[in-house]
C-alpha positions as a LaTeX table, in Angstrom:
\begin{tabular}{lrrr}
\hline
Residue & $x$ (\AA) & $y$ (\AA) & $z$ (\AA) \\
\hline
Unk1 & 0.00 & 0.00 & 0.00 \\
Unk2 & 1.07 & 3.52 & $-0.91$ \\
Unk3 & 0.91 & 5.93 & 1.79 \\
Unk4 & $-0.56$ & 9.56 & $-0.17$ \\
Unk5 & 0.37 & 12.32 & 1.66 \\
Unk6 & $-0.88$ & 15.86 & 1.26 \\
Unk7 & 1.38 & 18.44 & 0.42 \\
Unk8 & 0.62 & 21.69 & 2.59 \\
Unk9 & 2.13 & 25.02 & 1.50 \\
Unk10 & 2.15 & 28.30 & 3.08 \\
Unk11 & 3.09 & 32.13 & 2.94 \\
Unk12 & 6.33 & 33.10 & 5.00 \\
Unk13 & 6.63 & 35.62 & 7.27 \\
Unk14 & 8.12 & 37.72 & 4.65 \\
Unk15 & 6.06 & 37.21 & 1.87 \\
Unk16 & 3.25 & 38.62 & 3.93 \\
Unk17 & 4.69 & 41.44 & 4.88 \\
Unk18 & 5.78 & 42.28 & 1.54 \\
Unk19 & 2.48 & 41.79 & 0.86 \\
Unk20 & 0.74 & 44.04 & 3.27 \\
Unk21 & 3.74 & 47.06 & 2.31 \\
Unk22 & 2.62 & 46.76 & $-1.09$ \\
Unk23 & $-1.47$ & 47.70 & 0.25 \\
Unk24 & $-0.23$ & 50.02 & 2.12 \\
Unk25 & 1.63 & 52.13 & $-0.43$ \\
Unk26 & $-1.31$ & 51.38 & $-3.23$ \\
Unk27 & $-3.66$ & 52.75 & $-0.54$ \\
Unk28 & $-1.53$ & 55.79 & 0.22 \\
Unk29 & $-1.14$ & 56.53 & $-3.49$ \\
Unk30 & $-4.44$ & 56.32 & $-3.76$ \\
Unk31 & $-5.53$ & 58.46 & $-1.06$ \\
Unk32 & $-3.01$ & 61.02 & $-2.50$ \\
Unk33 & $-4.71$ & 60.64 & $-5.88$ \\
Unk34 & $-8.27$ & 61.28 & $-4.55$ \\
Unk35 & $-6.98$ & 64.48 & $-2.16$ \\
Unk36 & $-5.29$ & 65.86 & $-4.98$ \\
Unk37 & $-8.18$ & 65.46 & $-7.03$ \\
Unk38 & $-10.55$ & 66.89 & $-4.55$ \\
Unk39 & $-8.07$ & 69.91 & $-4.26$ \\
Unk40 & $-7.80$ & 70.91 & $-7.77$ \\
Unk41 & $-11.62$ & 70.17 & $-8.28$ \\
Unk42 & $-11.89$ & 73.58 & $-5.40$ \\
Unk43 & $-9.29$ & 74.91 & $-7.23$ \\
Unk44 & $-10.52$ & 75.36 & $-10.62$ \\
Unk45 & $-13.79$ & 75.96 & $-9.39$ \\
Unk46 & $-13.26$ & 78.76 & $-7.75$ \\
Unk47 & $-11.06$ & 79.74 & $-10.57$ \\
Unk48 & $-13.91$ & 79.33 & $-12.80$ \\
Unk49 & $-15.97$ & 81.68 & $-10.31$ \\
Unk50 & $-13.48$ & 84.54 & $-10.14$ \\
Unk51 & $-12.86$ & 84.62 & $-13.81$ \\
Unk52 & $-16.68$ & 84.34 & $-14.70$ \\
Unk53 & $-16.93$ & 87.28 & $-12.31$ \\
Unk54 & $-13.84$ & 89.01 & $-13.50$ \\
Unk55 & $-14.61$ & 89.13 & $-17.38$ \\
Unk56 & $-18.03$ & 90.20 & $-16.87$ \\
Unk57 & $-17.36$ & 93.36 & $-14.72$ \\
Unk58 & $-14.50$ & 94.09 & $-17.36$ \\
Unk59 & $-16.83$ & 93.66 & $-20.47$ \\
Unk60 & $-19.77$ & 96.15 & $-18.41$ \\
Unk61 & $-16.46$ & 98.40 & $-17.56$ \\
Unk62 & $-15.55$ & 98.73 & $-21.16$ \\
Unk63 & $-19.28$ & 99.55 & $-22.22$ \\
Unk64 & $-19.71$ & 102.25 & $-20.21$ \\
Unk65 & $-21.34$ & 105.35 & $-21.17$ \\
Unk66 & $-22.51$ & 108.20 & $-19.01$ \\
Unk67 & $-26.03$ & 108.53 & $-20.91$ \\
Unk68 & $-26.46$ & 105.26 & $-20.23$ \\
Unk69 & $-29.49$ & 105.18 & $-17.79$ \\
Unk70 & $-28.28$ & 101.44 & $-16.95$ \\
Unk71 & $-24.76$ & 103.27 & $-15.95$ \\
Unk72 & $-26.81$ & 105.77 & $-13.32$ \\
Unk73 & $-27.62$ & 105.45 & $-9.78$ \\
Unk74 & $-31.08$ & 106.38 & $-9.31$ \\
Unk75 & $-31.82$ & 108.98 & $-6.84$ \\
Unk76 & $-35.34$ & 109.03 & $-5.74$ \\
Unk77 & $-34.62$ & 111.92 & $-3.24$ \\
Unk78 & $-33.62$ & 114.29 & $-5.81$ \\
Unk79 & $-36.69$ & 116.41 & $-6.00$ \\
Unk80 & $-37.18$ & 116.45 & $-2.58$ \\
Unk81 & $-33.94$ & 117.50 & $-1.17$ \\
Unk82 & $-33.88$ & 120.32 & $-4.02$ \\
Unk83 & $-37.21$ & 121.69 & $-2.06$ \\
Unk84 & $-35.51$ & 121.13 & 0.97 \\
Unk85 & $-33.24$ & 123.65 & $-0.60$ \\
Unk86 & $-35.79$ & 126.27 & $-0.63$ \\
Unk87 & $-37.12$ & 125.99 & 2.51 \\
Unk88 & $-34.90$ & 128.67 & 4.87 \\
Unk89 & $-35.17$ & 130.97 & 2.40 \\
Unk90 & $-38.92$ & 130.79 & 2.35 \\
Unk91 & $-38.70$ & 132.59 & 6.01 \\
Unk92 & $-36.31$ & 134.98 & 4.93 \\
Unk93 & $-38.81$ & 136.55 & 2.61 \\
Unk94 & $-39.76$ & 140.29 & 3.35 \\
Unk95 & $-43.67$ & 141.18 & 4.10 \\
Unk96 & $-44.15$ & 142.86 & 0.82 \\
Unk97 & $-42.94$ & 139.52 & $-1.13$ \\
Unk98 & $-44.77$ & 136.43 & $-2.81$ \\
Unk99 & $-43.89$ & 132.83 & $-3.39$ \\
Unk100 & $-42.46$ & 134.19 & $-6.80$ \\
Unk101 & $-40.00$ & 136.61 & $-5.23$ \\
Unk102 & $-36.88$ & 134.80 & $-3.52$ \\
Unk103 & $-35.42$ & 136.69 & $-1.28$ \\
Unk104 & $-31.60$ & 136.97 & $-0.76$ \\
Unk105 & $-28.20$ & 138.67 & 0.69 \\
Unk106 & $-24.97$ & 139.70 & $-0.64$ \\
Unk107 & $-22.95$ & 136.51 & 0.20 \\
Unk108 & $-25.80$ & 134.33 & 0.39 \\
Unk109 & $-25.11$ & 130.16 & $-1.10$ \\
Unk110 & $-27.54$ & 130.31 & $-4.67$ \\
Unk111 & $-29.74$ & 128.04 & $-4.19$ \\
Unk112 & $-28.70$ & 126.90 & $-7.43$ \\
Unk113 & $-25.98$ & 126.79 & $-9.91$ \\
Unk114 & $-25.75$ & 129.91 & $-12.17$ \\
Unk115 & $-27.39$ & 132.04 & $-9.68$ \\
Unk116 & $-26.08$ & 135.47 & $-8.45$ \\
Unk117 & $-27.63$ & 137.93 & $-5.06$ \\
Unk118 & $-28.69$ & 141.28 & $-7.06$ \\
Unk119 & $-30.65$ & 143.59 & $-5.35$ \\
Unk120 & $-31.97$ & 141.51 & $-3.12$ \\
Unk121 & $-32.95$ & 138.86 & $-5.83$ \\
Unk122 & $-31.69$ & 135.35 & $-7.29$ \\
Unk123 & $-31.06$ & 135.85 & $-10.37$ \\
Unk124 & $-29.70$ & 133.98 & $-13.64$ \\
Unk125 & $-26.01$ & 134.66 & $-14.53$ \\
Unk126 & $-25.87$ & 135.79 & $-18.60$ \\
Unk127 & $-24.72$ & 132.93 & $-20.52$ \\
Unk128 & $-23.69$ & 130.70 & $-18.05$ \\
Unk129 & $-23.67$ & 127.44 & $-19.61$ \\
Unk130 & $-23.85$ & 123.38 & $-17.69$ \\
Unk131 & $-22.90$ & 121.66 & $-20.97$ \\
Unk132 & $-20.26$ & 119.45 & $-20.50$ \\
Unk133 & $-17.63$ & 117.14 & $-23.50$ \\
Unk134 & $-20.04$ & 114.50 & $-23.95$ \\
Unk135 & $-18.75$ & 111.11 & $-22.74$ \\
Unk136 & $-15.75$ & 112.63 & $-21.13$ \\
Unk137 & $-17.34$ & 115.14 & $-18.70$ \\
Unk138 & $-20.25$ & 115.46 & $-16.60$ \\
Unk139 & $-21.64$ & 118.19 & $-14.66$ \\
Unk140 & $-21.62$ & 118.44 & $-10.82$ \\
Unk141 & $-24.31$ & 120.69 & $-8.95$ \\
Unk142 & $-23.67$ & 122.41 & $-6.18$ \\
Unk143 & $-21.19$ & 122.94 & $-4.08$ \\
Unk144 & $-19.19$ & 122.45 & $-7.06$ \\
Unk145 & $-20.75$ & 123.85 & $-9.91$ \\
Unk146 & $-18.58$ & 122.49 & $-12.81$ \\
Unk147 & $-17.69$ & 119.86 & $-15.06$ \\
Unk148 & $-15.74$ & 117.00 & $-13.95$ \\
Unk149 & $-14.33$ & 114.09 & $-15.31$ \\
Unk150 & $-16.34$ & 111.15 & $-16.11$ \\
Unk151 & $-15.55$ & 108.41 & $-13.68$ \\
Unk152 & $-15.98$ & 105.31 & $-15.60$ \\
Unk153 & $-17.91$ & 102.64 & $-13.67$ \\
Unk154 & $-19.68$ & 99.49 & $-13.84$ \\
Unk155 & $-23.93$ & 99.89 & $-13.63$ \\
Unk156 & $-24.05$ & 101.91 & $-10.11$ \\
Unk157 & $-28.07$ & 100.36 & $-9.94$ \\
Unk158 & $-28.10$ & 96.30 & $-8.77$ \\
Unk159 & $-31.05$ & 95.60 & $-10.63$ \\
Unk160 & $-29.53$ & 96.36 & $-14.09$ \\
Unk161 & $-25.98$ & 95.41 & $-13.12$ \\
Unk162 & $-27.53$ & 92.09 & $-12.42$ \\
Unk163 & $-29.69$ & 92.19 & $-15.77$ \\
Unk164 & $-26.48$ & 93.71 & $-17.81$ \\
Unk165 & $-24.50$ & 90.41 & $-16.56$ \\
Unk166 & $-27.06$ & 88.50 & $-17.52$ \\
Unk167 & $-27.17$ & 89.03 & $-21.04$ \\
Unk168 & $-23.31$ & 88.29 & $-20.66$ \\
Unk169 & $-23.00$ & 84.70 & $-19.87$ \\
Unk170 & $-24.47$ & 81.41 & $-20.51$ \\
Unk171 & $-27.44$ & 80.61 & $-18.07$ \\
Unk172 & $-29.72$ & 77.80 & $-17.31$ \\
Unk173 & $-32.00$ & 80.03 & $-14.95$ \\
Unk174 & $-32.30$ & 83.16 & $-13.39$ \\
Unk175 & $-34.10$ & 86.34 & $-13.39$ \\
Unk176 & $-32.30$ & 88.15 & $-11.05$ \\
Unk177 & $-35.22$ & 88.02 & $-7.64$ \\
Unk178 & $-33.25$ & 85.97 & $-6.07$ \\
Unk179 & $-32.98$ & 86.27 & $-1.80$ \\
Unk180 & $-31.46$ & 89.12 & $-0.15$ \\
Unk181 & $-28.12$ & 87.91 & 1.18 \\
Unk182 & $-27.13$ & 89.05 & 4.73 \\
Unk183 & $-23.46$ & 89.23 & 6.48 \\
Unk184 & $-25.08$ & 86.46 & 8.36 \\
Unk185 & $-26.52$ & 84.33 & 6.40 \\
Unk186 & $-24.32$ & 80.91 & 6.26 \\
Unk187 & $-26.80$ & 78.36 & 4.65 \\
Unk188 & $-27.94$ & 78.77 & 1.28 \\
Unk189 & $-29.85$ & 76.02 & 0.89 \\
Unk190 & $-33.19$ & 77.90 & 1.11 \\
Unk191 & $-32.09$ & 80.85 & $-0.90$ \\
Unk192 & $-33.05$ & 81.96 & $-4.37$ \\
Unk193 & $-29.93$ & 82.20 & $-6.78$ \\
Unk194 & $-29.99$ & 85.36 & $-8.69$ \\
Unk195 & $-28.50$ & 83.47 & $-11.54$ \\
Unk196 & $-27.30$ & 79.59 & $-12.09$ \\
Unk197 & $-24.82$ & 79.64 & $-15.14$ \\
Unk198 & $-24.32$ & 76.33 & $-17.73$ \\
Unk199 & $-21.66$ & 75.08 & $-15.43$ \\
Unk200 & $-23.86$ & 74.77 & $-12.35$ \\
Unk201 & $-21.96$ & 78.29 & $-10.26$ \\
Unk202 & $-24.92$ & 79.95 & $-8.02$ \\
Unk203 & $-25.12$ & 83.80 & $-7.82$ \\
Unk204 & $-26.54$ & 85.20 & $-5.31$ \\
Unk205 & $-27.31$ & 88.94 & $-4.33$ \\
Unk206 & $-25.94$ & 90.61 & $-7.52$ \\
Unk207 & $-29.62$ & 92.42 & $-7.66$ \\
Unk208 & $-28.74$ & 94.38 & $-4.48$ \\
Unk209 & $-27.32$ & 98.06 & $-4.33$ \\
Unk210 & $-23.93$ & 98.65 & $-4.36$ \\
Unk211 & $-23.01$ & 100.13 & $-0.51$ \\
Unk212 & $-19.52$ & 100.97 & 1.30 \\
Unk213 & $-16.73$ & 97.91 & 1.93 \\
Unk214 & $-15.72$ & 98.61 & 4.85 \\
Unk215 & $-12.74$ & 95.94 & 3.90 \\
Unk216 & $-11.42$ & 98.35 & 1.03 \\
Unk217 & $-12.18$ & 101.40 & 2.85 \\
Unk218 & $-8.69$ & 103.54 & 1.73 \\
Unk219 & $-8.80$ & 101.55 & $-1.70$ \\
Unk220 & $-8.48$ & 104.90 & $-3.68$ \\
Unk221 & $-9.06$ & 104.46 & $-7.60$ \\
Unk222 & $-8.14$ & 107.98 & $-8.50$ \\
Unk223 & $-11.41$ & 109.41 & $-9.29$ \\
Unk224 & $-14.93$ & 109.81 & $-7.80$ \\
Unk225 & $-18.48$ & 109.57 & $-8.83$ \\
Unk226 & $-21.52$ & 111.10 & $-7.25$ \\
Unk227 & $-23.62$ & 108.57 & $-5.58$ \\
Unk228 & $-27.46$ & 109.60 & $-6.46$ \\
Unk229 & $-29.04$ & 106.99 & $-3.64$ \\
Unk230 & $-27.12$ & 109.21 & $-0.89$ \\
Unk231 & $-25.59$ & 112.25 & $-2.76$ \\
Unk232 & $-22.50$ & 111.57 & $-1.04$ \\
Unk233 & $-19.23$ & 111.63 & $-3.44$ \\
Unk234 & $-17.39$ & 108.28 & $-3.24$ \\
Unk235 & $-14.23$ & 106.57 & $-4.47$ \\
Unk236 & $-15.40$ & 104.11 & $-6.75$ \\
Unk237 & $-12.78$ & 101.48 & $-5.37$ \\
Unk238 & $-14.28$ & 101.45 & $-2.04$ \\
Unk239 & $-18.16$ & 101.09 & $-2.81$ \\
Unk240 & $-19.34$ & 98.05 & $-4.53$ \\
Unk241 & $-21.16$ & 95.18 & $-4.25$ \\
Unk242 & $-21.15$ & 91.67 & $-2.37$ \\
Unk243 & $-21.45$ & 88.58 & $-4.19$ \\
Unk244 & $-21.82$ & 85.18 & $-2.92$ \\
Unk245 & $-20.86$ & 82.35 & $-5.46$ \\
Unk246 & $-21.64$ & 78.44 & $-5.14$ \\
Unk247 & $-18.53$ & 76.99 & $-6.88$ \\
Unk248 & $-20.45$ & 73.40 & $-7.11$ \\
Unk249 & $-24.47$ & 74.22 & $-7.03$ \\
Unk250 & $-26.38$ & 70.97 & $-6.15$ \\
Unk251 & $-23.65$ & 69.13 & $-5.51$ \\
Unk252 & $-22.30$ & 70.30 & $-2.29$ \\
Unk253 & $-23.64$ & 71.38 & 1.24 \\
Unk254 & $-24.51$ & 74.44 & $-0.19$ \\
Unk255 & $-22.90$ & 76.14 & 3.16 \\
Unk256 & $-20.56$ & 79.08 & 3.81 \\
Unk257 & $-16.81$ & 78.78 & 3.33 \\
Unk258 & $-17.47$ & 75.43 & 2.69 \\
Unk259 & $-18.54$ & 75.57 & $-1.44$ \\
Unk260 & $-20.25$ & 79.28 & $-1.12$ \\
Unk261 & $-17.89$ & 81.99 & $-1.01$ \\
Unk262 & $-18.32$ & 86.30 & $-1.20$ \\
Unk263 & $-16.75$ & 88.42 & $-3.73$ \\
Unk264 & $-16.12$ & 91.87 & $-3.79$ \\
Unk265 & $-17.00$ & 93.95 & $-7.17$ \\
Unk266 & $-16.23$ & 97.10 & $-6.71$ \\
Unk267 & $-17.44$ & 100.02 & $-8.92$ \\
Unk268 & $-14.59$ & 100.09 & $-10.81$ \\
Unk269 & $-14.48$ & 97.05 & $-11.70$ \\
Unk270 & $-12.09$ & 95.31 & $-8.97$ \\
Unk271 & $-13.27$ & 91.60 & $-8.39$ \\
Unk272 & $-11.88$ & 90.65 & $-4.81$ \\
Unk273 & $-12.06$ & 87.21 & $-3.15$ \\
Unk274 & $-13.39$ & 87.75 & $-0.11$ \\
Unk275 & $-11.78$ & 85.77 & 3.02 \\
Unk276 & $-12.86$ & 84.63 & 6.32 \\
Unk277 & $-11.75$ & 87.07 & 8.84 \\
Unk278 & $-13.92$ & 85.46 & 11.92 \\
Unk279 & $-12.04$ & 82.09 & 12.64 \\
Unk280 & $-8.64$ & 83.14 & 11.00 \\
Unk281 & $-9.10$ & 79.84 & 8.56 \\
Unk282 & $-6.84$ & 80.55 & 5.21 \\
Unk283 & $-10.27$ & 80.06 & 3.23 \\
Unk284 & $-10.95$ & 81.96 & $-0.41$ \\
Unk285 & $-8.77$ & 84.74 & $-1.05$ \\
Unk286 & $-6.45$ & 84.04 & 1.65 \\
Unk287 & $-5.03$ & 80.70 & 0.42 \\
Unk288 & $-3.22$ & 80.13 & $-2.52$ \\
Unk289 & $-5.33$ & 76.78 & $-2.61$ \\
Unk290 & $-7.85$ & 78.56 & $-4.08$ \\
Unk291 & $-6.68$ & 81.05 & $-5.75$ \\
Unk292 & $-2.88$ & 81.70 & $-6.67$ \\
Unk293 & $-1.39$ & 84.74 & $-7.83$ \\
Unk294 & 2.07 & 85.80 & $-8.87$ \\
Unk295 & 3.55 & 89.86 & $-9.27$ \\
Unk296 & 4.98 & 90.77 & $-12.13$ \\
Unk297 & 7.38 & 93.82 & $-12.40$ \\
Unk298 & 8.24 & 95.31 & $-15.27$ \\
Unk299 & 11.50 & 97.81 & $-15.39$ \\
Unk300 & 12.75 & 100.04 & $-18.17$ \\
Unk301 & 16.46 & 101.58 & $-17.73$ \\
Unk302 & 17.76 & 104.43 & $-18.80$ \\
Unk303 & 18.95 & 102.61 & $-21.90$ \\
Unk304 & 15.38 & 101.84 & $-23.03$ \\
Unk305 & 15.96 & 97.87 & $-21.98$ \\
Unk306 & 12.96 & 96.31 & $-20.74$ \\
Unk307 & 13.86 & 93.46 & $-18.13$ \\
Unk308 & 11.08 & 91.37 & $-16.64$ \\
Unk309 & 11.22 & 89.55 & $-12.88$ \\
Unk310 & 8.56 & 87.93 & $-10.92$ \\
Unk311 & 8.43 & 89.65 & $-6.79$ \\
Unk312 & 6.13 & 86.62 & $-6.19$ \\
Unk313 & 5.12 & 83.55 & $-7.54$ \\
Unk314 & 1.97 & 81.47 & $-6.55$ \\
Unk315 & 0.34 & 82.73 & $-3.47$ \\
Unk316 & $-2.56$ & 84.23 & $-2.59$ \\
Unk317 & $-4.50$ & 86.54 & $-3.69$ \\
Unk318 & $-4.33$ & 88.92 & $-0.56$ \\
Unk319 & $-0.52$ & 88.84 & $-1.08$ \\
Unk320 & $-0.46$ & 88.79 & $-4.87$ \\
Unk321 & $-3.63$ & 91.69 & $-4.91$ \\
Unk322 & $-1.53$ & 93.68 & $-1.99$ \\
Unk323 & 2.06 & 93.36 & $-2.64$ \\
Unk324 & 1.74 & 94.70 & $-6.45$ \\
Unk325 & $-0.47$ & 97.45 & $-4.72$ \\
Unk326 & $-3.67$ & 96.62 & $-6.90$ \\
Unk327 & $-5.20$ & 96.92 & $-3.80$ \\
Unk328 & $-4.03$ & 99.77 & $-1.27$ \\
Unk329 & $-2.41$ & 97.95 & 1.19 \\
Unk330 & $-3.75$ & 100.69 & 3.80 \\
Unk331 & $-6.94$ & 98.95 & 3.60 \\
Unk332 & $-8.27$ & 96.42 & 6.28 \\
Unk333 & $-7.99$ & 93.76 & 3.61 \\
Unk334 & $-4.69$ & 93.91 & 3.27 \\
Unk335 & $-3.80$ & 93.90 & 6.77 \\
Unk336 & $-0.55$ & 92.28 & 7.38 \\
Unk337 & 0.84 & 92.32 & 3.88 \\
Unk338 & 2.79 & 95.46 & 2.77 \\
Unk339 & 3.16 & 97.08 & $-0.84$ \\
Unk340 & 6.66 & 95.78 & $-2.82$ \\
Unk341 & 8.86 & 98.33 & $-2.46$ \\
Unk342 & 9.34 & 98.05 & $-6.10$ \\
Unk343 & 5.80 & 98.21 & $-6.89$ \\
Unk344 & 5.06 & 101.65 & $-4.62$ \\
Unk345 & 8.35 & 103.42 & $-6.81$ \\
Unk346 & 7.48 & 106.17 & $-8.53$ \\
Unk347 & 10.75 & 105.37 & $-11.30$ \\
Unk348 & 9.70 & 105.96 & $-14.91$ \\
Unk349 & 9.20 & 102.79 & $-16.41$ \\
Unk350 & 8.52 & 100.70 & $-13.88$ \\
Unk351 & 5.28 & 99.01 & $-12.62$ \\
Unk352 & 4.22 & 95.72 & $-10.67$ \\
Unk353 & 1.29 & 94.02 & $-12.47$ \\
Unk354 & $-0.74$ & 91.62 & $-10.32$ \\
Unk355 & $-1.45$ & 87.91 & $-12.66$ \\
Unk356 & $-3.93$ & 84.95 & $-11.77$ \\
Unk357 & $-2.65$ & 81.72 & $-12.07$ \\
Unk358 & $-5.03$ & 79.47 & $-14.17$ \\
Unk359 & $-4.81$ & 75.87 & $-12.08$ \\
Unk360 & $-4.93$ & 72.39 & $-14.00$ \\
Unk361 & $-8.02$ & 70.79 & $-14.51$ \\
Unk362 & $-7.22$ & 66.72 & $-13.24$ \\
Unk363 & $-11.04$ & 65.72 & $-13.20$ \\
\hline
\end{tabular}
């Protein structure tokens, strides 16, 4: 009789540890994969948000035209506060006069432009004339009674900025009623988009007035408009309006600082990430994760040679925006980052500009 025996075999101690290295570094790699994926999926989306903002406010910037009623604030006020005018004169009028007869000193304020104290009278100056160069002038009532340059702005009204941007990208709804978006609100899961563009981004609150950021407040542009809601004079890179954007629509939480994040627009025509200055996370335009940024300075010598160097490559927009001085670093937004010493010389020739880094699409 043959005796059949059964041959047993089995994994050595190294084989299985071989074995569980090689799991461990495909499940690293893997992890690795998926969190760079997720990172550059945030990335470009909130690329895709700025830029969507950013051309749009440059294309309304570029159209603008001062008898352009969709360029104008509306002031609803104006006819009353030009009564209002009136109204201490009214009690300065002597016995013997009627409503018709205003009444007046030597060194009086007109009441209006082109008015002059004679004889106890307002009356019209000779000739005097309001008309401005069309499209490069506009003229300024009291107290300053002249032409001044035309500041050119983006539509000072929400209603038709929202309707003008509109008309400027590709939509699958929207019709610009969408909720009114507080500095508290943090869930926008119950709020009305004021537009949803092709690629699934949310808009909300572009239908609201623009008001004072108190973030840029110091963000001088050089020239000032007349604000007809208030009839205050304003620097058009300090007044604006607040944007929130869903980078991911329906497919996210739909939650603050989580896939919804503000934007700045200012009047003239600044788009500004907006970070989170409450818990001190480096969220939205704080991070270079979101958003990276890089200064360019440009420098001509005496020679006429042009030589280009980079101050800073791929970091934040606060840095990139405030370091190149496209934002006045005085502001509250750009607290703790300083203007390039390069970038705030006066030298012929040179100038810092500030460039958005386009990130790589892996999905």
């Amino acid at each position: 009789m043959f005796e059949k025996r059964l041959s047993l075999k089995a994994y050595t101690l190294l084989e299985i540890i071989l074995v569980i290295v090689i799991i461990t570094v495909v499940f690293a790699v893997t992890i690795g994969v998926t969190k760079r994926k997720l990172e550059s999926s945030i990335s470009y989306s909130y690329y895709s948000a700025y830029a969507s903002l950013k051309d749009v406010s440059r294309a309304l910037l570029n159209d603008f035209n001062p008898q352009n009623d969709n360029y104008k604030a509306l002031n609803p006020f104006e006819h009353t506060s030009k009564l209002l005018e009136h109204i201490p004169h009214l009690f300065e009028q002597p016995t013997y006069a009627d409503v018709t007869t205003p009444f007046c000193n030597i060194g009086d304020n007109p009441p209006a432009c082109g008015k002059i104290c004679n004889d106890g009278l307002w009356q019209d100056i000779a000739g005097y004339s309001k008309d401005c160069t069309p499209d490069t002038e506009e003229w300024r009532d009291l107290p300053d009674c002249k032409c001044v340059p035309v500041a050119r702005t983006i539509p000072q009204k929400g209603e038709k900025f929202c309707k003008l941007f509109e008309q400027r990208v590709n939509t699958n709804s929207g019709d610009c009623t969408g909720s009114d978006i507080n500095s508290s609100s943090d869930n926008f899961n119950n709020k009305k988009p004021d537009l949803v563009l092709r690629n699934g981004i949310r808009i909300y609150n572009l239908h609201t007035d623009p008001k004072e950021i108190d973030e840029l407040s110091g963000n001088k542009s050089g020239f000032t408009v007349l604000n007809g809601m208030s009839s205050l004079i304003f620097d058009t890179g300090e007044y604006g309006y607040t944007v929130y954007v869903d980078i991911d629509g329906e497919k996210g939480s739909s939650t603050l600082w989580e896939d919804v994040y503000p934007f700045y627009i200012t009047l003239s025509g600044q788009v500004v990430p907006v970070y989170n200055t409450v818990d001190g996370d480096n969220l939205g335009g704080n991070s270079s994760d979101y958003l990276q940024t890089s200064i360019q300075y440009e420098k001509i010598n005496a020679q006429g040679r042009r030589t280009i160097s980079w101050l800073a490559k791929s970091v934040s927009y606060k840095e990139g925006a405030c370091g190149s001085g496209y934002i006045n670093s005085s502001t509250p937004y750009c607290s703790g980052v300083a203007e390039k010493s390069e970038c705030s010389s006066t030298a012929t020739g040179s100038k810092c500009t500030l460039k958005t880094v386009k990130p790589i699409k892996f999905f």
